[in-house]
N, C-alpha and C positions, 0 to 999 in steps of 0.2 A: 316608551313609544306607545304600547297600548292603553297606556294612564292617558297619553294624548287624543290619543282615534276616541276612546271612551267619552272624552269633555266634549269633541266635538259631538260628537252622535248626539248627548243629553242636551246640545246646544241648539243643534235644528233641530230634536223633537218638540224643546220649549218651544220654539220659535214658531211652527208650525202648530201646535195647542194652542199658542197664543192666538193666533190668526183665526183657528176656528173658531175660539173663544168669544173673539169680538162678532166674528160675522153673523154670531148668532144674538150676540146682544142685539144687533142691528138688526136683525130679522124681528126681534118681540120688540121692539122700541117702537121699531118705523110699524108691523101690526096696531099694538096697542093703540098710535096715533092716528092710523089709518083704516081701521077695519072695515070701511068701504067701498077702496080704494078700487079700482080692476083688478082681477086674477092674474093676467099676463105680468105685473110687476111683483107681483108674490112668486110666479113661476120664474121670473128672470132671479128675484133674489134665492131662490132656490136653488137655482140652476148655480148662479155665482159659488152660494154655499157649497154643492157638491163639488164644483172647479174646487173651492178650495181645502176640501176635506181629502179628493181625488190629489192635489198639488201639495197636498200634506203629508201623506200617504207615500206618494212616491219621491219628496225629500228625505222620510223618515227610510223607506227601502233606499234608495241610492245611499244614505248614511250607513246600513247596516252592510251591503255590497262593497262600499267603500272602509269601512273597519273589519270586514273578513277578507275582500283583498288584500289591505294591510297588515292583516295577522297572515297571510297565507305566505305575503311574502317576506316579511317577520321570519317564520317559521324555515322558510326554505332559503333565507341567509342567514339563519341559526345552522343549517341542516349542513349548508355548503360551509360553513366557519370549520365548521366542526372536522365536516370531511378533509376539507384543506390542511387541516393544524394533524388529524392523523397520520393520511399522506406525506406531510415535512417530518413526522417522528418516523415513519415506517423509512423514510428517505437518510435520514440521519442516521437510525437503526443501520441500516443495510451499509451505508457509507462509513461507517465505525467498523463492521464487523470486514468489510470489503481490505480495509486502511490495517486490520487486525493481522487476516490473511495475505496481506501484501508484507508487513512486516517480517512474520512468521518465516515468508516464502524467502525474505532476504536474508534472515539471519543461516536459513540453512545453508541457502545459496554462500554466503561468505564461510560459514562454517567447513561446509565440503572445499570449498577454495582453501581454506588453511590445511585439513584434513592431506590436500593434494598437494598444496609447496610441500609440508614436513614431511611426507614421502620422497619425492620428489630429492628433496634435500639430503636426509639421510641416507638415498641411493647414492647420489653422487659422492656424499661425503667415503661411501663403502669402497665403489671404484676409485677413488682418486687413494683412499688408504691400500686397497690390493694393487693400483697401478706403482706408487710408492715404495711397496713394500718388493714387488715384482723387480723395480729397476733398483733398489738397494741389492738386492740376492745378485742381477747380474752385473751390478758395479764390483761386487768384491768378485766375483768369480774373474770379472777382467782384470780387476787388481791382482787375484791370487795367480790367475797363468802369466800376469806379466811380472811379477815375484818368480813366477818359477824358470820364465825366460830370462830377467837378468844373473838368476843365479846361474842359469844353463852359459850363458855368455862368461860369467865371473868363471866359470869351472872351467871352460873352453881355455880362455886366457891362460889361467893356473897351468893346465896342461903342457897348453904351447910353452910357456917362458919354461916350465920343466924339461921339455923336449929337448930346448934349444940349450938349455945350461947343460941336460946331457949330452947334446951335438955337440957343443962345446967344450966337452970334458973337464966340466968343472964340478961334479960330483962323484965320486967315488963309487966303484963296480959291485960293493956290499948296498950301498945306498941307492942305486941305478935300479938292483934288482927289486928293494921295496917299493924304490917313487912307479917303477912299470906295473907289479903287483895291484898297487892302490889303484892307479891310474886306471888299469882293465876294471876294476872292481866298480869301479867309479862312472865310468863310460858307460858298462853296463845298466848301471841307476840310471842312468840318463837317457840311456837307449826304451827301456823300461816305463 
């Protein structure tokens, strides 16, 4: 782009050289021809000449105005490129590092959630083994008094039908005294 503004600038300098170039030929030609011409027309081509040495002059500055505008705003859409293209790394930076600690924050976050089921779990697994073991202990215990209640009931019975084969004198008065003997002994255990 400043290879460009450059060709112009050297383009109206020529172009403006040129112009004075001629107007001065024309000054020594039309002289030479005329040198006794009136002054008023040597002062008008004077005058022309200065218009266009003054019209050369301020093509040449409007050219150099316009190639430093040019570069200035060159420079300051270099300047804003630049800044821009930072800004999107410093943008991306922070949004990597943001996407980083969000990750980070999740794997705790699931981490501490496992941390708490397998507690969690292994409590209940403890009470459901103490609840377990709790109602084994008093299943036998119900089983053992109800063992020891049908035996009470089988002993009860034993007794009676002994009673009643003694009320009915169907065992003998040496045998009467042991079957009462055991039988007290017996009742006792029971009473006990």
């Amino acid at each position: 782009m400043l290879k460009y503004i450059f060709y112009i600038f050297l383009l109206v300098a020529f172009s403006g050289c040129q112009d004075i170039k001629q107007s001065e030929s024309q000054v020594k030609v039309f002289g030479n021809n005329n040198l006794f011409k009136n002054s008023t027309k040597e002062a008008e081509i004077k005058n022309r000449l200065e218009i266009k040495k003054l019209e050369t002059q301020a093509k040449v500055e409007i050219a150099k105005i316009q190639s430093n505008s040019q570069l200035e705003i060159a420079k300051i859409n270099s300047k804003t490129s630049k800044d821009i293209a930072n800004t999107d790394a410093d943008v991306k930076i922070k949004t990597t590092k943001l996407d980083v600690e969000a990750l980070k924050t999740k794997s705790k976050i699931t981490l501490y959630i496992a941390i708490a089921f397998a507690v969690v779990l292994i409590i209940a697994i403890i009470v459901f083994y103490l609840n377990s073991k709790k109602n084994r202990e008093l299943k036998e215990k119900l089983h053992l008094k109800e063992m020891e209640h049908k035996q009470r009931e089988l002993e009860e019975k034993r007794l009676h039908k002994m009673l009643d084969l003694i009320a009915d004198g169907k065992i003998s008065k040496d045998v009467e005294k042991e079957v009462l003997l055991t039988m007290t002994r017996s009742n006792i255990k029971l009473l006990s």
